[in-house]
C-alpha positions as CSV (number, residue, x, y, z in Angstrom):
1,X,-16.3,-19.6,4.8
2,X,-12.9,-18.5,5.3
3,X,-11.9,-15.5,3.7
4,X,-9.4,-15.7,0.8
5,X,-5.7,-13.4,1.7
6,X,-4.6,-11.5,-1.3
7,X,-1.1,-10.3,-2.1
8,X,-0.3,-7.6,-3.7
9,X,2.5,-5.2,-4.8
10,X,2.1,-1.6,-5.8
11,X,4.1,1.4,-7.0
12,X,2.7,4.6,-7.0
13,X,3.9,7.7,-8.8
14,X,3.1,11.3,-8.1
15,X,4.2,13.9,-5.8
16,X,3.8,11.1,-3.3
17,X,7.3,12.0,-1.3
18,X,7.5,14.9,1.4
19,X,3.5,14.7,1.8
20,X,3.1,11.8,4.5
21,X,2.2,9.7,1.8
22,X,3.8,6.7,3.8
23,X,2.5,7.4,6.9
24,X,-1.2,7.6,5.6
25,X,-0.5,4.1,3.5
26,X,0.5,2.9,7.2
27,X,-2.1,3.8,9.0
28,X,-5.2,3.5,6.9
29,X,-3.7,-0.5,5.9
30,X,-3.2,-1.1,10.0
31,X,-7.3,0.0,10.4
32,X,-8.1,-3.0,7.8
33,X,-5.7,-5.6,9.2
34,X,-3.4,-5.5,6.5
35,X,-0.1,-6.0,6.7
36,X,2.9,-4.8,4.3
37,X,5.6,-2.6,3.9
38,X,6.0,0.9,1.9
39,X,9.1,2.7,1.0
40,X,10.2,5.3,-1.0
41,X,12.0,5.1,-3.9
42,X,14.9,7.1,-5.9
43,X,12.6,8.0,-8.9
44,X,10.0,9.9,-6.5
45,X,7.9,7.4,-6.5
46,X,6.5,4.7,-3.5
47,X,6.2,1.6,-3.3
48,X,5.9,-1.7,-1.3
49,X,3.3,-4.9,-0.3
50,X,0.5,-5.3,1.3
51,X,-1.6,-8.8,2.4
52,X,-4.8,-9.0,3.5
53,X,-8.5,-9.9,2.7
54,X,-9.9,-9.5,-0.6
55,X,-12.1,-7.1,0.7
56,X,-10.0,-5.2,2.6
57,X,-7.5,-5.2,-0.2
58,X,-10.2,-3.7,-2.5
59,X,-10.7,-0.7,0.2
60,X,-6.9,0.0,0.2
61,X,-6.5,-0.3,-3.2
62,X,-8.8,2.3,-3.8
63,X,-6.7,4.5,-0.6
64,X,-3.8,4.2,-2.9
65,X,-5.1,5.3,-6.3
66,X,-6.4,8.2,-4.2
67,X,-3.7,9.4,-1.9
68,X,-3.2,11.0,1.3
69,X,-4.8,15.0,1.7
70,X,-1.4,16.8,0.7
71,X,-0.2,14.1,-2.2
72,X,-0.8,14.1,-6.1
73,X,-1.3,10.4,-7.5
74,X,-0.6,10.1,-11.4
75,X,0.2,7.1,-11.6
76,X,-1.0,3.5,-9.7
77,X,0.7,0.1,-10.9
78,X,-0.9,-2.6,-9.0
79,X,0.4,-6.7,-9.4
80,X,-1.6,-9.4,-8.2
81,X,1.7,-11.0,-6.1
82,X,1.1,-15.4,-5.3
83,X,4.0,-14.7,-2.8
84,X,2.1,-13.8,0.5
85,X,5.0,-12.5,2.5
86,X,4.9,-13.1,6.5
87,X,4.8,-9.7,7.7
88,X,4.2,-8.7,11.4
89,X,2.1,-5.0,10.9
90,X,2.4,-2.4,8.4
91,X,6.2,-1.1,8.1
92,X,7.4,2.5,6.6
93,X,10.8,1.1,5.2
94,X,13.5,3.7,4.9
């Protein structure tokens, strides 16, 4: 059985700027195959995409809510996205 791609988009608020925040999204979503994008935003927070398999979706979703070493999470909005975008890797956007 093939397994099911999930979209999803996320916005995460915290100190989540300044504290490789973007990098560690980046790296721990390339080591489950998903693929995306993350930026940061003007309010301080981050945000971005991310596709891959309901499993490995659950694994990174759980990465997000808790950070990387040096960041702060407060705040995790997660929408379910039915827009899979094609994305080649995982991109830090500037």
């Amino acid at each position: 059985m093939k397994n099911r791609l999930r979209c999803i988009k996320f916005r995460i608020s915290g100190r989540v700027q300044g504290v490789w925040f973007r990098a560690y999204t980046r790296d721990k979503a390339l080591s489950l195959n998903i693929e995306g994008w993350v930026t940061n935003n003007a309010d301080k927070s981050v945000s971005g995409e991310a596709v891959g398999s309901e499993r490995n979706m659950e694994k990174f979703i759980t990465i997000l809510k808790k950070g990387s070493p040096n960041s702060k999470v407060e705040d995790t909005l997660i929408e379910e996205s039915p827009e899979i975008g094609q994305y080649q890797g995982f991109e830090i956007r500037i």
